[in-house]
C-alpha positions as CSV (number, residue, x, y, z in Angstrom):
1,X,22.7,7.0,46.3
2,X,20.1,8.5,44.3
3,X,20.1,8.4,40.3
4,X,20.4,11.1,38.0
5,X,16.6,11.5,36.1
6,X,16.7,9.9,32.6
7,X,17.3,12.2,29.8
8,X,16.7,11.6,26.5
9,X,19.3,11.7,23.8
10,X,18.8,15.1,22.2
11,X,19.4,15.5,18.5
12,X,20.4,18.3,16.1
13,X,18.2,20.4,14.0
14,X,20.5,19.0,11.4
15,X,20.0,15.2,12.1
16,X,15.9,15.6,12.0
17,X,16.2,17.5,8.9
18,X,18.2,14.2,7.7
19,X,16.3,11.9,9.1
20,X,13.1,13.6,7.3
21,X,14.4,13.5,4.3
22,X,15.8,10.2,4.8
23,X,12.3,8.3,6.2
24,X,10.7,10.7,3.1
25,X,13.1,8.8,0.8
26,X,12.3,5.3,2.2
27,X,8.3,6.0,1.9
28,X,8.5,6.9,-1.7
29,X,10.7,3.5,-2.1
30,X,8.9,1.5,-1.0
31,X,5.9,2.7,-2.3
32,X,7.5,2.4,-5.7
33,X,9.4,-0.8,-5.4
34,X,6.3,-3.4,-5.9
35,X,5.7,-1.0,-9.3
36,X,9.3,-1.8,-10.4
37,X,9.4,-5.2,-9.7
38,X,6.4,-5.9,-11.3
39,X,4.5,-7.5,-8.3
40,X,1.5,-4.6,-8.5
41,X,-1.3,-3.9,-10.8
42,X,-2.4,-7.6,-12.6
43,X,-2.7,-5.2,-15.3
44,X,-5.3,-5.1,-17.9
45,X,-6.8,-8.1,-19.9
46,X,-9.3,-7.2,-22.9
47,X,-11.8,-9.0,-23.8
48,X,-12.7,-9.4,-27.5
49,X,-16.2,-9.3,-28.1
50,X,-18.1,-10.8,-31.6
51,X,-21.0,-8.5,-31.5
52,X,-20.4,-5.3,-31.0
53,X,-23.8,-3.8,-30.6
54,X,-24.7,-2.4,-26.6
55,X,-26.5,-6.0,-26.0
56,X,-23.5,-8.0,-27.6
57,X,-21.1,-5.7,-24.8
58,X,-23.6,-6.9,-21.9
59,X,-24.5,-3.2,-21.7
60,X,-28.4,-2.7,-20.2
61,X,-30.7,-0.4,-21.8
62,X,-30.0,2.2,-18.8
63,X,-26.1,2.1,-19.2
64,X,-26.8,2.4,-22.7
65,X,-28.3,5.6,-22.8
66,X,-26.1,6.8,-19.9
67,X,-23.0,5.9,-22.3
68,X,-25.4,7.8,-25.5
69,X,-25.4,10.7,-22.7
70,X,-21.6,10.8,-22.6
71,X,-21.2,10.6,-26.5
72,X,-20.6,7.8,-27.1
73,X,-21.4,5.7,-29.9
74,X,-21.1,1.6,-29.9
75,X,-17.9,2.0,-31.6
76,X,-16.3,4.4,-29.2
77,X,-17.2,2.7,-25.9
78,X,-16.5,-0.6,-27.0
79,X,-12.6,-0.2,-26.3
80,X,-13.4,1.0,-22.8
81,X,-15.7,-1.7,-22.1
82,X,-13.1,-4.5,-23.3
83,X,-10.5,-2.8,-21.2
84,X,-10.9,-5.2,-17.9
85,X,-8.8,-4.6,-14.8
86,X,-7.2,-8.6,-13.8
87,X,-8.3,-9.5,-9.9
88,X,-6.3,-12.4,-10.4
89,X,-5.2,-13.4,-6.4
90,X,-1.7,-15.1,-5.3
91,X,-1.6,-16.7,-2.5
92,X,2.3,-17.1,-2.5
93,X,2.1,-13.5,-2.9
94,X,-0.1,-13.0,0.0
95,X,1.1,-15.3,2.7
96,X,4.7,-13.7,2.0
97,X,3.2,-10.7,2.8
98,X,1.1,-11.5,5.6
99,X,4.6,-13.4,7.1
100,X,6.5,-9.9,6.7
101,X,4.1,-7.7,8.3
102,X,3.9,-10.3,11.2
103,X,7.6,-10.6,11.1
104,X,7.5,-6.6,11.4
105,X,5.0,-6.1,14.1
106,X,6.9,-9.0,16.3
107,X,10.3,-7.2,15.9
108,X,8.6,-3.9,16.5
109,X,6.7,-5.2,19.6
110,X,9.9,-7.2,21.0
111,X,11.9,-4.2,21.3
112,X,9.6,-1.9,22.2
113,X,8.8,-4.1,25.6
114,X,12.4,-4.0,25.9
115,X,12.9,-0.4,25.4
116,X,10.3,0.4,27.9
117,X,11.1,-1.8,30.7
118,X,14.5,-0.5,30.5
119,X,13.5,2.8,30.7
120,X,10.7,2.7,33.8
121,X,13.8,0.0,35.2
122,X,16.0,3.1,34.9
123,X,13.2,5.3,36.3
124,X,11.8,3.7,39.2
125,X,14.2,0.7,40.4
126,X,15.2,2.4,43.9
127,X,11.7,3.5,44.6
């Protein structure tokens, strides 16, 4: 008794427009969620310096006249230079990252093997 071929499931022009729109609305979340939650961007630390000459800011004579090219004065860079992005590093943070990607990939390549043998199973089993 021979088997039917497989056939994909077909879907509507109406469920890929919702599923778009749908895997559109789940990039954008999660994208945004670490910003909401506050676990992205250390934010900004300043740093309060005593002299304020181009020396005093740890400024070389080079970037000093590159900075006297772009008009500015000691007074008007100095807020810029203060301005300091924090690198601080979690490693809570990271290793509960590092567990959920791994978590991910294992689910993703579980079912996948499963997927796939039941497909070529369906395919090829009376062959």
């Amino acid at each position: 008794m021979a088997k039917t071929p497989y056939r994909p499931p077909e879907q509507s022009k109406l469920g890929q427009v919702i599923d778009s729109i749908v895997l559109l609305v789940l990039v954008g979340a999660s994208l945004f969620a670490p910003i909401f939650f506050g676990l992205a961007g250390g934010g900004k630390v300043d740093i309060a310096f005593t002299d304020k000459s181009w020396a005093g800011m740890g400024q070389s004579p080079l970037a000093q006249s590159l900075w006297e090219k772009l008009g500015f004065t000691t007074e008007t860079a100095a807020p810029i230079i203060a301005s300091r992005f924090d690198y601080s590093f979690s490693l809570p943070a990271f290793l509960l990252t590092a567990a959920i990607i791994v978590i991910y990939f294992g689910f993703l390549i579980y079912y996948s093997d499963k997927e796939y043998r039941d497909v070529i199973a369906e395919r090829f089993d009376d062959k």
